[in-house]
C-alpha positions in Angstrom: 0.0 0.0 0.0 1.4 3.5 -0.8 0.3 6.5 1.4 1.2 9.9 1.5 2.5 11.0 4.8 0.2 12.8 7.1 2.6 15.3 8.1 1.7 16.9 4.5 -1.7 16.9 4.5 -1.7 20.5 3.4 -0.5 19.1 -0.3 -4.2 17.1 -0.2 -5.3 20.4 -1.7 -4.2 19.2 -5.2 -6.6 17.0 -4.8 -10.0 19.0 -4.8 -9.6 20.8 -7.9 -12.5 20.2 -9.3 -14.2 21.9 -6.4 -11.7 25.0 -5.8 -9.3 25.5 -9.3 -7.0 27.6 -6.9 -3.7 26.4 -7.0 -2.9 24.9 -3.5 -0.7 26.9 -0.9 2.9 26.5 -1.5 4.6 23.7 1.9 5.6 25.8 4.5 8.7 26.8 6.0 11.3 24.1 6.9 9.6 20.9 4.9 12.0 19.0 3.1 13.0 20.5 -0.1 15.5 20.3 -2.8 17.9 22.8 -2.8 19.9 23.3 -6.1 23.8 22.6 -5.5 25.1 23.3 -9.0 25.3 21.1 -12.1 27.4 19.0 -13.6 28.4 16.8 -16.6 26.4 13.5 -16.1 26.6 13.3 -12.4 25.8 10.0 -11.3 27.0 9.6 -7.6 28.4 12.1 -4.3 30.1 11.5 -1.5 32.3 12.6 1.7 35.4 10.9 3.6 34.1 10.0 6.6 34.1 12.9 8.9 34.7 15.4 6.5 31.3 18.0 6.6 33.3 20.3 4.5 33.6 18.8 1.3 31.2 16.9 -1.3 32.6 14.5 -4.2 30.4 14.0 -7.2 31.5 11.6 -9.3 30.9 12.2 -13.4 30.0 8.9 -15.7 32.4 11.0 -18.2 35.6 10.2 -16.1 36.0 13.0 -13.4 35.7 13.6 -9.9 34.6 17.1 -8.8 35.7 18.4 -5.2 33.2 21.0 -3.4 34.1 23.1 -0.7 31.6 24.4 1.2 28.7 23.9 -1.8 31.5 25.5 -3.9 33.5 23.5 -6.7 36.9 23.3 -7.4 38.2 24.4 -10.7 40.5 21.0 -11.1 38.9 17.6 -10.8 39.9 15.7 -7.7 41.0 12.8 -10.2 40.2 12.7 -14.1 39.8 9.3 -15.9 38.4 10.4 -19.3 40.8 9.2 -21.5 40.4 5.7 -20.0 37.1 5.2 -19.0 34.3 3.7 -21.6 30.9 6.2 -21.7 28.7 4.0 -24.2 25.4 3.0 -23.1 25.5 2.3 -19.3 29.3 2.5 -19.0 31.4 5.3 -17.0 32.9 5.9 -14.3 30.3 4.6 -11.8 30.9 5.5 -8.3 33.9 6.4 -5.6 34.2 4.6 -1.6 36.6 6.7 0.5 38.4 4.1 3.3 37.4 4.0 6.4 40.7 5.4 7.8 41.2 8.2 4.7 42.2 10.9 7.0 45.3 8.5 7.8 45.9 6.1 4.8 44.4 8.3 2.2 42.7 5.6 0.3 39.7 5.9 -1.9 38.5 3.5 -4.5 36.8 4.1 -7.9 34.6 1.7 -10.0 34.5 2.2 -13.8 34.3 0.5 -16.6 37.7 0.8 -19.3 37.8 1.1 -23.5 37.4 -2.5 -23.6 34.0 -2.5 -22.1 35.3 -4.6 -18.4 34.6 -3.7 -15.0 37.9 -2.2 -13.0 37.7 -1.5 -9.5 41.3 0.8 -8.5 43.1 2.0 -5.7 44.3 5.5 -5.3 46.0 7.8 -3.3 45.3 11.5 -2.2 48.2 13.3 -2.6 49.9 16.1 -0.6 47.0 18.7 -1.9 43.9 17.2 -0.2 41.8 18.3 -3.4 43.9 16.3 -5.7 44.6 12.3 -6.2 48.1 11.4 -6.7 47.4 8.9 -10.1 50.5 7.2 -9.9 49.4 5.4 -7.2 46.9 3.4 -9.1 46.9 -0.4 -8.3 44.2 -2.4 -9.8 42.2 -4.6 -7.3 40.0 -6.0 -9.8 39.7 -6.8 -12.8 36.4 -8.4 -14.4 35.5 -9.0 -17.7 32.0 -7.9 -18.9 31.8 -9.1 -23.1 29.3 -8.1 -25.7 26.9 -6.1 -23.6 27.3 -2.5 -22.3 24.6 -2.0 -20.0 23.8 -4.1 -15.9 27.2 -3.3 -15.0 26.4 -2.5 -11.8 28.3 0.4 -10.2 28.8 0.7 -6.3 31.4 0.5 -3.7 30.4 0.8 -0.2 32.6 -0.1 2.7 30.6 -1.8 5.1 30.0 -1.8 8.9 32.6 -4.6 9.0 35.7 -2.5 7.3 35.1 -4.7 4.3 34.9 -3.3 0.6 31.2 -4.2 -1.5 30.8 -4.2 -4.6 27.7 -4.7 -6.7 28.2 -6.2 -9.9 25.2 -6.4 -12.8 24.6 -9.9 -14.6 26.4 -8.8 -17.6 23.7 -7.2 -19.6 21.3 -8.6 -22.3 17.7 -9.2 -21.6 16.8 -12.2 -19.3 20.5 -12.9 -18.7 21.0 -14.8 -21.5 24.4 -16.2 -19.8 22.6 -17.1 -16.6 25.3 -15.0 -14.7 23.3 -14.4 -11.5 22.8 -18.1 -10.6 25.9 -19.2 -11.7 27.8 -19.9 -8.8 31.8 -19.5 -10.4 31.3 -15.7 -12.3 31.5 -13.1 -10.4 28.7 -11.2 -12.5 25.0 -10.4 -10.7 26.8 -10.8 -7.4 27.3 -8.7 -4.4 31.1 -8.8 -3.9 32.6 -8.9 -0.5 36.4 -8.0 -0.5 39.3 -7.6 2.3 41.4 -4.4 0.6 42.9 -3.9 3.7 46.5 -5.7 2.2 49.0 -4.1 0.4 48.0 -4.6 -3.2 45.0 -6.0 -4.6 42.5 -8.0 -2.0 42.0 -10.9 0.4 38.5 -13.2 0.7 37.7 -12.3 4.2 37.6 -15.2 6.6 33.4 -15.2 7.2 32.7 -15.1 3.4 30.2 -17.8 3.2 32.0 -19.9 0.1 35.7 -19.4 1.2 37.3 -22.7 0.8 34.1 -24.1 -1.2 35.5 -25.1 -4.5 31.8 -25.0 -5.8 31.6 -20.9 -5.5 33.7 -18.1 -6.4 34.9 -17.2 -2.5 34.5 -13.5 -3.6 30.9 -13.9 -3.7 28.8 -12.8 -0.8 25.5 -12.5 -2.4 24.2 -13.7 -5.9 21.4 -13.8 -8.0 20.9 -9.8 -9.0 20.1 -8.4 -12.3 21.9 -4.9 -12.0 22.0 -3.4 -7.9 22.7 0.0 -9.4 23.1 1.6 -6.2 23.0 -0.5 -2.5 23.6 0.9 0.9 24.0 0.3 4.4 21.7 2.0 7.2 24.7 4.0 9.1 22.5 3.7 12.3 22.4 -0.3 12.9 24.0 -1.9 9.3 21.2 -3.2 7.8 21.5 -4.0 3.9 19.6 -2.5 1.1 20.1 -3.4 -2.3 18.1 -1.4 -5.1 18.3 -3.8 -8.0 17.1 -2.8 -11.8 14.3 -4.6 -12.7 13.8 -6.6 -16.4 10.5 -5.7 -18.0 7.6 -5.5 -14.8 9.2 -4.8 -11.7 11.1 -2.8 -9.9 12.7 -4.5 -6.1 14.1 -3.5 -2.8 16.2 -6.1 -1.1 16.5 -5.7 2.4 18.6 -7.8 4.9 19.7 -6.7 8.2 22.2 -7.2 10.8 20.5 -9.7 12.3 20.3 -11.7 9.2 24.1 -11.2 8.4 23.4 -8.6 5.7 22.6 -11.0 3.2 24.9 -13.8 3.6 25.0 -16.6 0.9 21.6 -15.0 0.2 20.3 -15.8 -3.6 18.1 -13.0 -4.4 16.3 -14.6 -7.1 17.3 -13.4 -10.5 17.0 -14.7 -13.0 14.5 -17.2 -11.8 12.4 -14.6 -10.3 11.7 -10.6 -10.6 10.7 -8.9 -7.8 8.0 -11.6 -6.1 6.8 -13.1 -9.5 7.8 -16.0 -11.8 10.6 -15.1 -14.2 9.6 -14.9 -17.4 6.5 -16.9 -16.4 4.5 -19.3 -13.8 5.8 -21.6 -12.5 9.1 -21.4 -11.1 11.0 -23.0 -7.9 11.6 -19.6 -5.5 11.6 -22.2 -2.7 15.4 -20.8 -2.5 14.8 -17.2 -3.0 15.1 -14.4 -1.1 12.0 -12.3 -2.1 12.3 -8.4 -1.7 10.6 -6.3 0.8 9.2 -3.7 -1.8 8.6 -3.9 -5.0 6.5 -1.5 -7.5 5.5 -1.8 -11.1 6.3 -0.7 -14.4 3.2 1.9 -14.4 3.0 5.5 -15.0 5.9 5.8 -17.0 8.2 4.0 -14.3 11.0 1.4 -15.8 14.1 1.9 -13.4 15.3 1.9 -9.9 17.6 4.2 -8.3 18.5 3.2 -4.7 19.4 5.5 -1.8 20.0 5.7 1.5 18.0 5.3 5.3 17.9 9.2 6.5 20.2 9.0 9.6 20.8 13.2 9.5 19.5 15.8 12.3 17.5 18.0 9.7 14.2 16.4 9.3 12.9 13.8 12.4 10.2 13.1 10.0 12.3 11.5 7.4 14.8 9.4 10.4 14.7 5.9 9.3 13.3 5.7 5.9 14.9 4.2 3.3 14.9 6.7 0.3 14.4 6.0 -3.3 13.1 6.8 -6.6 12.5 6.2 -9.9 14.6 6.8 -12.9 12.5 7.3 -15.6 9.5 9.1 -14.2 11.4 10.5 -11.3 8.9 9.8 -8.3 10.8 9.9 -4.7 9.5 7.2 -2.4 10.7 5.6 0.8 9.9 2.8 3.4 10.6 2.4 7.0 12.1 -1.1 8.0 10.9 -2.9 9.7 7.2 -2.9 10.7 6.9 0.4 8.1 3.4 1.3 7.5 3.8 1.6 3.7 5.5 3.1 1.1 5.5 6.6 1.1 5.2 8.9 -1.4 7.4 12.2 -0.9 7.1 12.6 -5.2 5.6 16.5 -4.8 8.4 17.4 -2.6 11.5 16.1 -3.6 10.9 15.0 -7.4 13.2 17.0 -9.4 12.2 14.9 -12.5 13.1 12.3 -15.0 16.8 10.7 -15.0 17.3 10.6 -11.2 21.0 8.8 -11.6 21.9 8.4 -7.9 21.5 9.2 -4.1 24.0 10.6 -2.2 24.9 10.7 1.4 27.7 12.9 3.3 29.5 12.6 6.7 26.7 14.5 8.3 23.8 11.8 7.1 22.0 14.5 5.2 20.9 13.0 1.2 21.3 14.6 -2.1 19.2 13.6 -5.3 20.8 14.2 -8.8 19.8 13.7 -12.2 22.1 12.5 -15.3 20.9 15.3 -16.7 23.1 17.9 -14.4 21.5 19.0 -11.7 23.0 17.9 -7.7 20.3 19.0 -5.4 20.5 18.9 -1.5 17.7 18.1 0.4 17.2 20.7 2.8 14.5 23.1 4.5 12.5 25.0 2.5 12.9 29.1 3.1 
């Protein structure tokens, strides 16, 4: 069931225009609005170091990362990757994780996709000017092919409650999953990735993956059986899992797993055997091993994508604390749902919809979200005036 919340009743005015063809009152003061940062080239992700609340990164599928001060940005990118990075069809450069110790190892790690069309997740280093990466530290930590197809190539990096480094990988591309990558149990492709980077050069398979030492598995693996999880988070507040993953043709999923449930582990989320709750591409199936999601919607009024977010954890709005945001990329309606026990999906669509081609969430060291669109524009969500 979807609901609007109560809180914004006032907006219910919309609604009795056939009565009263006065345009309702505008939200007052201090609801949750977008507030226009500034735009950019493709902007499809943004970021902090952790406790850094001076500075935002927004990554660009083009190749570059932009540094802003204080809401204002840098004339040099932080690090520039255009001459290396493929931009056809859903390739870029896809999204940035700062380490968890960046103020003292200066370690952050980018996700892109190279000429050749593969995944590459690398290492770098800031160097002695905060604002700018030192590229000669590059070192590759992995290195995955992704042939023939140039879309579900996932795209995040999030480090985890645990230290660990995430990683979201898409099945490969094609419709249906014509290679079968999410079930298939030795690719790394339509699998949530769960690496130790904490070494010198490359990774480790941490100790409590759930297939290290099983011959039958890729050990990397943590998760499988997603079509493309886009964007995936972690609640900041008590480590829950969400994974946002792309639909096929009919619907759209949320994929929650919390702490308590070992954020997914050696959880098969269902594709390609099942999208969302239903029977892929038809009745019957076997979901008896499936791990259906908590939310799903539709493809109906002109929605075909997911974009995940994050669970509000800032101080600015106590109406928003503990909903998990996100939105739509083709229609661009804003929706969240509070786990566990929520009350319904809610639909926040006439306050924070900036529009179509909603590319990402974003989330700084202070909890607050940002919505952007591939379009340009990086918008905070703040009070309105």
């Amino acid at each position: 069931m979807q609901r609007v919340l109560p809180f914004f009743l006032i907006l219910m005015a919309a609604c009795s225009g056939w009565i009263d063809s006065h345009p309702p009152p505008p939200p007052p003061p201090g609801t949750p609005s977008l507030h226009l940062i500034d735009n950019f080239s493709s902007p499809v992700y943004l970021t902090s170091p952790p406790a850094d609340s001076q500075r935002l990164f927004v990554v660009e599928r083009g190749g570059a990362i932009r540094v802003l001060h204080n809401d204002t940005v840098r004339t040099r990118p932080f690090l520039d990757l255009s001459g290396r990075v493929s931009t056809s069809g859903e390739r870029g450069l896809l999204s940035v994780a700062f380490h968890p110790l960046y103020a003292s190892n200066g370690q952050f790690y980018v996700y892109y996709t190279n000429l050749a069309g593969d995944i590459r997740i690398v290492r770098y280093t800031v160097s002695s000017d905060p604002d700018s990466a030192d590229e000669a530290t590059a070192d590759t930590v992995l290195r995955l092919a992704h042939p023939g197809q140039s879309n579900h190539n996932g795209g995040q990096l999030q480090f985890g409650p645990d230290g660990m480094l995430w990683v979201g990988t898409g099945d490969g591309g094609g419709g249906g999953d014509p290679n079968g990558n999410g079930q298939n149990k030795h690719v790394l492709l339509g699998k949530l990735l769960h690496l130790d980077v904490n070494v010198a050069t490359g990774y480790a398979i941490p100790a409590d993956n759930p297939f290290n030492g099983d011959t039958s598995f890729a050990p990397e693996v943590w998760s499988y059986g997603l079509r493309n999880p886009w964007r995936f988070s972690f609640d900041r507040q008590n480590g829950d899992l969400y994974i946002a993953d792309v639909g096929q043709g009919s619907w759209e999923e949320v994929d929650i797993s919390p702490t308590a449930a070992q954020r997914g582990r050696a959880a098969n989320f269902g594709w390609n055997i099942m999208e969302g709750k239903h029977c892929y591409p038809s009745a019957p199936c076997d979901s008896t091993h499936s791990v259906l999601p908590v939310v799903e919607y539709p493809h109906q009024l002109g929605a075909c994508a997911i974009t995940g977010g994050y669970v509000y954890r800032g101080n600015t709005f106590a109406v928003m604390r503990g909903n998990y945001f996100y939105a739509d990329y083709c229609n661009g309606d804003v929706h969240s749902y509070a786990y566990p026990g929520g009350s319904g999906v809610f639909d926040w669509s006439g306050l924070l919809s900036p529009g179509p081609n909603i590319s990402s969430f974003g989330q700084d060291a202070k909890g607050e979200l940002y919505i952007m669109q591939l379009s340009g524009n990086v918008y905070r969500i703040a009070p309105r005036p």
